[in-house]
ROLUMVEX-362196 format. One record per atom (N, C-alpha, C, CB): x, y, z; residue number from 1; atom name. Coordinates in steps of 0.2 Angstrom, whole numbers, plus 5000, padded with zeros to 4 digits. Each point is the difference from the previous one (the first is absolute). Glycine has a CB too. Example, Ala and Ser with C-alpha at 12.3 -4.5 7.8 and 13.67 -1.06 7.14 Angstrom:
2
REC      u      v      w   resi   name
REC   5066   4972   5039      1      N
REC   4996   5006   5000      1     CA
REC   5004   5006   5000      1      C
REC   4991   4994   5006      1     CB
REC   5007   5011   4990      2      N
REC   5004   5006   5001      2     CA
REC   4996   5005   5003      2      C
REC   5006   4997   4990      2     CB
//
This chain:
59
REC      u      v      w   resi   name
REC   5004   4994   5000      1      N
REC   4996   5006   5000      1     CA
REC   5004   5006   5000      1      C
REC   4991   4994   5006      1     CB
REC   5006   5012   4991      2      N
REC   5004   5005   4999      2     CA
REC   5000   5005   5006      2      C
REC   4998   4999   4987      2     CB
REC   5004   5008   5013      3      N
REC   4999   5003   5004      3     CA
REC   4993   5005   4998      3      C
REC   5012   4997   5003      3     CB
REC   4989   5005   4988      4      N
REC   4992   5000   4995      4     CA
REC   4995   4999   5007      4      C
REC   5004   4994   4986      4     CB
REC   4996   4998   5014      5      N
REC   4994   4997   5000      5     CA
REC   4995   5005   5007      5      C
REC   5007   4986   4993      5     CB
REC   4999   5016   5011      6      N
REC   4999   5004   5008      6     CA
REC   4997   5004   4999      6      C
REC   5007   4998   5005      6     CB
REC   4992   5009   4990      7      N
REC   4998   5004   5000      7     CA
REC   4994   5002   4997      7      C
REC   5010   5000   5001      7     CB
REC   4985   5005   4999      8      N
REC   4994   5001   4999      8     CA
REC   4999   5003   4994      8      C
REC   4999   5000   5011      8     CB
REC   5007   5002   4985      9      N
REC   4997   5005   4995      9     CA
REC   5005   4996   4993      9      C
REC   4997   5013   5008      9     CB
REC   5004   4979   4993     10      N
REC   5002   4996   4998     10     CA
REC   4991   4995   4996     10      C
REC   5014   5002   5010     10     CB
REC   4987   5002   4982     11      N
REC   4990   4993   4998     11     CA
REC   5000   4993   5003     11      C
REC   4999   5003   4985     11     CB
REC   4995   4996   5018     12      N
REC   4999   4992   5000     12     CA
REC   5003   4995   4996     12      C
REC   4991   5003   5002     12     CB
REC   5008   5000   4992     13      N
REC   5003   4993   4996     13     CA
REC   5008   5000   5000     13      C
REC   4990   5000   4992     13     CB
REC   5016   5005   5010     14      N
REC   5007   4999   4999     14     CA
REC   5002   4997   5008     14      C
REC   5003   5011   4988     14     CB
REC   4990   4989   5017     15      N
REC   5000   4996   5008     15     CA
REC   5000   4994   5000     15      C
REC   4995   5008   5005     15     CB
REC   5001   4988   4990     16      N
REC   4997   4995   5000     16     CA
REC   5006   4997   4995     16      C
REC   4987   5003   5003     16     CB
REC   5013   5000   4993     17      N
REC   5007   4997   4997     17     CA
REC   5006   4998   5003     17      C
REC   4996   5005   4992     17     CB
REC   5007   5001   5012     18      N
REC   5004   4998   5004     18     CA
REC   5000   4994   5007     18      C
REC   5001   5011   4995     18     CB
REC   4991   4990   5006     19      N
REC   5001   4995   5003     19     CA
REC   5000   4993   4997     19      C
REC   4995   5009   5007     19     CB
REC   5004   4990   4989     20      N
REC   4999   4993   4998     20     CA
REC   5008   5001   4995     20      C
REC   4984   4998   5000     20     CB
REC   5019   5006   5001     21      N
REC   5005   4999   4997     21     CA
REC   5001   4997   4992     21      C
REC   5000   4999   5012     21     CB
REC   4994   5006   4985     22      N
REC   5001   5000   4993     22     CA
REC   5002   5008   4999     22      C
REC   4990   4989   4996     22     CB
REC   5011   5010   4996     23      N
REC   5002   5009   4997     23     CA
REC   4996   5003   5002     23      C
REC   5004   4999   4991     23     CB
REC   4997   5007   5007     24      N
REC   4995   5003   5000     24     CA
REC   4996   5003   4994     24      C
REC   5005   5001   5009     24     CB
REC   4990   5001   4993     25      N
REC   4994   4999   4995     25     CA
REC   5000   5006   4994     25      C
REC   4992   4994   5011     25     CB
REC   5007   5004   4982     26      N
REC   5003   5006   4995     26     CA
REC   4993   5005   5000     26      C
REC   5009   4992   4991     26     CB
REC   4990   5013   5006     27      N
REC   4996   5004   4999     27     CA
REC   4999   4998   4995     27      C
REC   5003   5008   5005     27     CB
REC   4988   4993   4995     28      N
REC   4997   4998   4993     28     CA
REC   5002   5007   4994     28      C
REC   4988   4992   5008     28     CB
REC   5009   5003   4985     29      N
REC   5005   5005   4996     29     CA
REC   4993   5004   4999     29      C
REC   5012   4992   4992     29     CB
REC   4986   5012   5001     30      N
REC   4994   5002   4999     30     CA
REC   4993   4995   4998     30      C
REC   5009   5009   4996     30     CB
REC   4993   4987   5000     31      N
REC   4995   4994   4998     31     CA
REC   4996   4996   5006     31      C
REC   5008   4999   4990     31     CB
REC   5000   4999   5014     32      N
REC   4994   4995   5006     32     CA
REC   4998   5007   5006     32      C
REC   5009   4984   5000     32     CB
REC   4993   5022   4999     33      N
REC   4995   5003   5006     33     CA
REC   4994   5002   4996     33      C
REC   5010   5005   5009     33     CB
REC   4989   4995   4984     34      N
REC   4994   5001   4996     34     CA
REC   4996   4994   5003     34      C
REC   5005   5006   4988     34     CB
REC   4999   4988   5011     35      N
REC   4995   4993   5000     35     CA
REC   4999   5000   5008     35      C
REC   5005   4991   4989     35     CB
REC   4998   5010   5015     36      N
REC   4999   5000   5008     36     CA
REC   4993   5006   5001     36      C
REC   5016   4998   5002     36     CB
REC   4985   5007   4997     37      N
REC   4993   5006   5000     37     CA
REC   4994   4996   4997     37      C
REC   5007   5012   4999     37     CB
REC   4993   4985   4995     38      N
REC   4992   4999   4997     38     CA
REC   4999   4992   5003     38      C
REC   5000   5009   4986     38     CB
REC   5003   4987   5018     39      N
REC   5001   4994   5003     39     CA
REC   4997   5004   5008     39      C
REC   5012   4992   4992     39     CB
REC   4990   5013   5010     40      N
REC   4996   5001   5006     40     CA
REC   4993   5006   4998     40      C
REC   5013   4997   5008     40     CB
REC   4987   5004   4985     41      N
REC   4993   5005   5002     41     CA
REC   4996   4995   4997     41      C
REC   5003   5014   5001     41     CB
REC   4999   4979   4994     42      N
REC   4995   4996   5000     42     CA
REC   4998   4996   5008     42      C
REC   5005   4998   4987     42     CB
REC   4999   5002   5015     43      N
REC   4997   4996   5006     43     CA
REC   4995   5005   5006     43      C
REC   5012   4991   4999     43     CB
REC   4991   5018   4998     44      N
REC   4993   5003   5004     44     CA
REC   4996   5000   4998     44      C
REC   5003   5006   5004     44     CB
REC   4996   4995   4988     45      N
REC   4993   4998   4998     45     CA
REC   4996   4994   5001     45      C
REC   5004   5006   4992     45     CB
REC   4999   4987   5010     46      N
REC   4997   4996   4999     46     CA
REC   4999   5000   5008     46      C
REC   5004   4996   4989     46     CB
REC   4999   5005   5017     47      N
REC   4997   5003   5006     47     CA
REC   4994   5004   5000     47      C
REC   5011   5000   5003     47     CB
REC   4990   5004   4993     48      N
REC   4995   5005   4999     48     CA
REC   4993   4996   4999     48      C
REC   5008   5009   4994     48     CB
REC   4992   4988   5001     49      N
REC   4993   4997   4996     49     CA
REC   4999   4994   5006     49      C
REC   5003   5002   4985     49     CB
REC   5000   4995   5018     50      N
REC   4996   4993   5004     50     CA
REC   4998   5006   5008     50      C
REC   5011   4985   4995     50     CB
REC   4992   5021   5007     51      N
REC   4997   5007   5007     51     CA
REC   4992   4999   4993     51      C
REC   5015   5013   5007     51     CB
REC   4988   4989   4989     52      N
REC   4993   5004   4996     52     CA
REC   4994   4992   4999     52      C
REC   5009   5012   4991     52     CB
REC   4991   4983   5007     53      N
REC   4997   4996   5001     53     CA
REC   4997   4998   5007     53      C
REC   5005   4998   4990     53     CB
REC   4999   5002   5015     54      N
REC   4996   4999   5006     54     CA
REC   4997   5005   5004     54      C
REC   5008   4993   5000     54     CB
REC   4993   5014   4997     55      N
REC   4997   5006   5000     55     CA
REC   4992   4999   4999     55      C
REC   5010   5004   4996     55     CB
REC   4991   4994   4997     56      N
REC   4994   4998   4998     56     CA
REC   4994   4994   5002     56      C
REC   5007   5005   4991     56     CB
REC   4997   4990   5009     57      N
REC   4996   4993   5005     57     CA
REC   4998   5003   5004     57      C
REC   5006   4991   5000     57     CB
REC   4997   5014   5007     58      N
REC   5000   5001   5005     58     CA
REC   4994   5005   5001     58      C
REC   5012   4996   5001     58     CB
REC   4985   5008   4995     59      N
REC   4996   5004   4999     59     CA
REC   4992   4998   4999     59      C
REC   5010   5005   4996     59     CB
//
């Protein structure tokens, strides 16, 4: 373990790496933080629509 890993203004992910004693984690390039954003605002829409169906049952 590093000394990194002690500190608080050190991301989660380069803590966890250290702790497990792998590299550390690269920065996504432009493409996968495009694919990463429409991968999580598919999954709020799709949160969205099962809030909004039980909305409706519920009524």
């Amino acid at each position: 373990m590093t000394d990194d890993a002690d500190t608080t203004d050190v991301p989660p992910s380069r803590r966890l790496a250290a702790l497990l004693g792998l590299p550390e984690p690269k920065p996504f390039d432009e493409a996968q933080e495009r694919a990463y954003q429409q991968w999580l605002a598919d999954g709020d829409a799709q949160v969205e629509a099962i809030l909004a169906r039980r909305r409706r049952r519920a009524a």
